[in-house]
MINU-748294 format. One record per residue (C-alpha): residue number from 1; residue in one letter; chain; x, y, z. Coordinates in nm, 2 decimals. Layout:
BEGIN
<seq = NUM&type = A&mol = A&X = X&Y = Y&Z = Z>
...
// end
This chain:
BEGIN
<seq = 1&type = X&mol = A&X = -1.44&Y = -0.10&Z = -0.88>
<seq = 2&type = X&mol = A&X = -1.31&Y = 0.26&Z = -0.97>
<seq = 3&type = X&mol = A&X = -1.55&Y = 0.41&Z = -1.24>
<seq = 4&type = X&mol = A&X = -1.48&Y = 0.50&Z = -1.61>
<seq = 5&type = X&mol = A&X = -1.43&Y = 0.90&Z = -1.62>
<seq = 6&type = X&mol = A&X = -1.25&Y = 0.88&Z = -1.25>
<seq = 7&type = X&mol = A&X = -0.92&Y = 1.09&Z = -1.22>
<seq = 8&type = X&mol = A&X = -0.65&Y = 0.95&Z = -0.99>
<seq = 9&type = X&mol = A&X = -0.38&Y = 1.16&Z = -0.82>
<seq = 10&type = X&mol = A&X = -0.48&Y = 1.44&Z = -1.07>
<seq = 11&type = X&mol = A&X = -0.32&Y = 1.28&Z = -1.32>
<seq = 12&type = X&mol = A&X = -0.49&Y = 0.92&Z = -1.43>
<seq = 13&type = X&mol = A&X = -0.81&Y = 0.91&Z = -1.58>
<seq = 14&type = X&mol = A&X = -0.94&Y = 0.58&Z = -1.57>
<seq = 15&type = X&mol = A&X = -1.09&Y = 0.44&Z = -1.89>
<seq = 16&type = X&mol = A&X = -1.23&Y = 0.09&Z = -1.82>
<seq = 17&type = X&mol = A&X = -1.18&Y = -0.24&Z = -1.62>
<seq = 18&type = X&mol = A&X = -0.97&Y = -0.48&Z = -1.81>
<seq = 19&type = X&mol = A&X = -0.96&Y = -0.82&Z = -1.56>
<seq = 20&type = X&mol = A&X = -1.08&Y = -0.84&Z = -1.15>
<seq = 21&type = X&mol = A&X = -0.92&Y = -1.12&Z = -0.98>
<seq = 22&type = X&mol = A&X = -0.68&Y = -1.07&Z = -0.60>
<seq = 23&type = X&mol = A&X = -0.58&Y = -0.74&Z = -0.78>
<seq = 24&type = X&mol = A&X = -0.82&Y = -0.52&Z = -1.02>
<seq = 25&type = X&mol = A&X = -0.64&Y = -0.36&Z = -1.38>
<seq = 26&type = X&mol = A&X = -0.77&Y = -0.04&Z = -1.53>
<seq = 27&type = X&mol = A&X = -0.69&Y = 0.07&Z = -1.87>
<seq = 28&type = X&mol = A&X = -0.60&Y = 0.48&Z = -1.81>
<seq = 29&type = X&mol = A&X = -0.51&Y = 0.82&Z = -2.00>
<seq = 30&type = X&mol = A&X = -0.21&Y = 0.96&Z = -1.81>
<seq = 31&type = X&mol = A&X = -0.31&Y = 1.34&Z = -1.86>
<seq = 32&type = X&mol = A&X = 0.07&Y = 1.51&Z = -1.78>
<seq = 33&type = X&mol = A&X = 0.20&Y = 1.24&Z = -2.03>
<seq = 34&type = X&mol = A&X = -0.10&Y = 1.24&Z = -2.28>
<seq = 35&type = X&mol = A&X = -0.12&Y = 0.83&Z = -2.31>
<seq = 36&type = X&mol = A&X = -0.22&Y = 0.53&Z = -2.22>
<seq = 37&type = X&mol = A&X = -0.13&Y = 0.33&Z = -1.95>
<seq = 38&type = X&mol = A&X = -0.27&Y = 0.01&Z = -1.71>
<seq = 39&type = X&mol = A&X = -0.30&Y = 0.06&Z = -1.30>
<seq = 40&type = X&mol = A&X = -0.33&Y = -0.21&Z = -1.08>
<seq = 41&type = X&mol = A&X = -0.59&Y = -0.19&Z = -0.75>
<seq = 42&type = X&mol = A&X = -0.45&Y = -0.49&Z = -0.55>
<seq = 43&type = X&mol = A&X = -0.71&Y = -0.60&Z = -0.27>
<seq = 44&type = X&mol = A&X = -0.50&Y = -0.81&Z = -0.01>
<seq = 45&type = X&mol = A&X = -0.34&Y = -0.61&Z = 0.24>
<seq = 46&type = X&mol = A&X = 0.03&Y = -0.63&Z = 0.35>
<seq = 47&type = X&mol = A&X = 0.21&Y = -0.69&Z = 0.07>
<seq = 48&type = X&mol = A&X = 0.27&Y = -0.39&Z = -0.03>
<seq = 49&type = X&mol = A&X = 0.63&Y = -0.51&Z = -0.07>
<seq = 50&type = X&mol = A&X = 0.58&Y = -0.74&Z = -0.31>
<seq = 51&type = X&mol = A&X = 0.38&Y = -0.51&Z = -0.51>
<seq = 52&type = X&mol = A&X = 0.68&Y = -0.25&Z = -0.46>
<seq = 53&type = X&mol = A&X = 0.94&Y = -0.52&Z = -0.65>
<seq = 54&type = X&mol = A&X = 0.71&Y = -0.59&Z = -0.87>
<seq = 55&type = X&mol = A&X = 0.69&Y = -0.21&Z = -1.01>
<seq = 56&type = X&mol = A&X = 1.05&Y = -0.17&Z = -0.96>
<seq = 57&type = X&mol = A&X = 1.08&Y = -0.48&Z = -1.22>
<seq = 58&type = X&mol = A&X = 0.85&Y = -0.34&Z = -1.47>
<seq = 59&type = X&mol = A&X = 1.03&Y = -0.02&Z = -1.47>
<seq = 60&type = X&mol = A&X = 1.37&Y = -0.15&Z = -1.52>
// end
């Protein structure tokens, strides 16, 4: 588990833990964009391509 008040590739400041499963989500304050956004830790290695479509998806 990251911990409230951590700061992420200088830019993510992680709030709280919203759900811990196969992947963990973070509720964060993106501090070059000044708002709010979710991260997701994944646990299981090796599928970092699947990950990879999955962001691709969200940003589209």
């Amino acid at each position: 588990m990251i911990e409230p008040d951590t700061v992420l590739q200088n830019r993510y400041r992680i709030v709280c833990l919203f759900r811990q499963g196969s992947h963990a989500v973070y509720e964060a304050d993106d501090q070059q964009l000044s708002n709010t956004v979710a991260l997701k830790e994944t646990f299981y290695g090796g599928r970092f391509k699947v990950f990879e479509q999955e962001v691709r998806l969200l940003a589209t």
